[in-house]
C-alpha positions, 0 to 999 in steps of 0.5 A: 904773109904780113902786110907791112905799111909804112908812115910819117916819111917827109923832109926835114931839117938837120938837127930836127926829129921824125917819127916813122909808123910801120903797121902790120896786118896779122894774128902773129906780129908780136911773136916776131922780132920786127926790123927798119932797114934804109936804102940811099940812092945807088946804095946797098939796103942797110940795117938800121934797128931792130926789136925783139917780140916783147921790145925788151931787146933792141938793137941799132947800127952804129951810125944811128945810136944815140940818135934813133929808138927803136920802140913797139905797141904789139896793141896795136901791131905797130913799130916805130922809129923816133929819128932825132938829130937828123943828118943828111946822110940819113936820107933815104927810103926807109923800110919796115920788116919782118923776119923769115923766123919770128926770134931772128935778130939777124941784121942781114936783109936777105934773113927777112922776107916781109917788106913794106912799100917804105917812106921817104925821109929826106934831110936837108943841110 
């Protein structure tokens, strides 16, 4: 099993920029697609980005395009999420993943089964 640790959670203002870290234990983390995830209060889980193995393929919910980038050093078995231009409704604990099955895309949380403690990213208006 993975062991997934996330960082570079905190507060910020709208309109500004964080970067999140996601570090992985492992042999195997770059044949795996690797996922973030956000969870707001009294929400449902959401899907945010996600990467395929080589970082050739990323793929991003509509309400972050354009605003977020999902990148990956399989070096250094780390994934990160650059967050730019900040809202308040991207306040939550965001979360880093890994699939069930290494080329899973999927955007469901249910389809991944590796989960970090997350980080909380709060943004003030």
């Amino acid at each position: 099993q993975v062991q997934l640790v996330e960082s570079g959670g905190g507060l910020v203002q709208a309109g500004g920029s964080l970067r999140l870290s996601c570090a992985a234990s492992g042999r195997t983390f770059d044949s795996y697609t690797m996922g973030w995830f956000r969870q707001a209060p009294g929400k449902e889980r959401e899907f945010v980005a996600t990467i395929t193995s080589s970082g050739r393929n990323t793929y991003y919910t509509d309400s972050v395009k354009g605003r977020f980038t999902i990148s990956r050093d399989n070096a250094k078995n780390t994934v990160y999420l650059q967050m730019n231009g900040l809202k308040p409704e991207d306040t939550a604990v965001y979360y880093c993943a890994q699939p069930k099955w290494p080329v899973m895309t999927s955007r469901r949380a249910s389809d991944f089964g590796s989960w970090g403690q997350g980080t909380q990213v709060t943004v003030s208006s």
